[in-house]
C-alpha positions in Angstrom: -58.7 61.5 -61.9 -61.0 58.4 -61.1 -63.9 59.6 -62.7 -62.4 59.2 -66.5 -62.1 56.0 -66.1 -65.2 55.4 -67.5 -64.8 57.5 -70.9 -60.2 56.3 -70.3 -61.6 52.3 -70.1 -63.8 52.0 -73.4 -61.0 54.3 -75.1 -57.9 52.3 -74.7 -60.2 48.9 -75.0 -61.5 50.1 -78.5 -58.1 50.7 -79.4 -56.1 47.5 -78.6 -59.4 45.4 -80.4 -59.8 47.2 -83.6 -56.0 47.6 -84.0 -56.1 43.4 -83.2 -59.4 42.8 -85.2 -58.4 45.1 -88.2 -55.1 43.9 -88.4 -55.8 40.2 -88.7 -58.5 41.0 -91.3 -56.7 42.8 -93.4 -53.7 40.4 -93.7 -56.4 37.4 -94.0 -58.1 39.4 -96.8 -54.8 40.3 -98.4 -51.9 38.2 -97.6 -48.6 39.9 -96.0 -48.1 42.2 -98.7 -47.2 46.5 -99.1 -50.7 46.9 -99.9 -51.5 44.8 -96.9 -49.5 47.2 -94.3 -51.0 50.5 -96.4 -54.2 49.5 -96.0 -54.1 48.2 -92.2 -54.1 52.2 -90.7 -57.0 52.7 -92.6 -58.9 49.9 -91.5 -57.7 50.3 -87.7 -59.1 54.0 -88.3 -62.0 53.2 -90.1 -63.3 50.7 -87.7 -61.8 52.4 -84.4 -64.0 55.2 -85.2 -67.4 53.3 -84.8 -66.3 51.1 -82.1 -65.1 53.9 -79.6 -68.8 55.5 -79.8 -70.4 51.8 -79.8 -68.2 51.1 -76.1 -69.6 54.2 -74.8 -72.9 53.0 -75.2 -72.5 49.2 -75.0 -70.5 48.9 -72.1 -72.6 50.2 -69.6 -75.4 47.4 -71.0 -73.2 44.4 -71.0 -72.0 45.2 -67.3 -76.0 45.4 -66.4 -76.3 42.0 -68.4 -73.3 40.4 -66.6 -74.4 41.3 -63.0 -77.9 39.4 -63.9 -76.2 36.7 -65.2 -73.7 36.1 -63.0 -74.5 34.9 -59.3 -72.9 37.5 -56.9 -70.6 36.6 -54.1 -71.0 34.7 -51.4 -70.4 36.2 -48.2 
């Protein structure tokens, strides 16, 4: 139902950006290696675990800041 969509958004978000964001740090910090690909899941876990809770609390702040900042419609 519609009303998930709220918890289903910042969910599948967090998930796509730390699996991105860990992914190309860990093969920055350690080259395209085995230990490389060991360590990436634990990173993406690692890091998905404090960003989920952060988007729940963020995200409603940042879509307050964006509808100061940005001028609304004209009608």
């Amino acid at each position: 139902p519609a009303r998930y969509a709220g918890i289903v958004m910042p969910f599948l978000l967090s998930i796509i950006m730390t699996c991105i964001i860990s992914g190309v740090s860990t093969f920055l910090a350690l080259g395209f290696s085995r230990g490389a690909f060991d360590a990436w899941p634990v990173a993406w876990a690692t890091s998905w675990i404090f960003a989920f809770p952060t988007l729940l609390v963020v995200l409603p702040i940042v879509r307050h800041l964006v509808t100061v900042l940005v001028a609304p419609p004209i009608r």
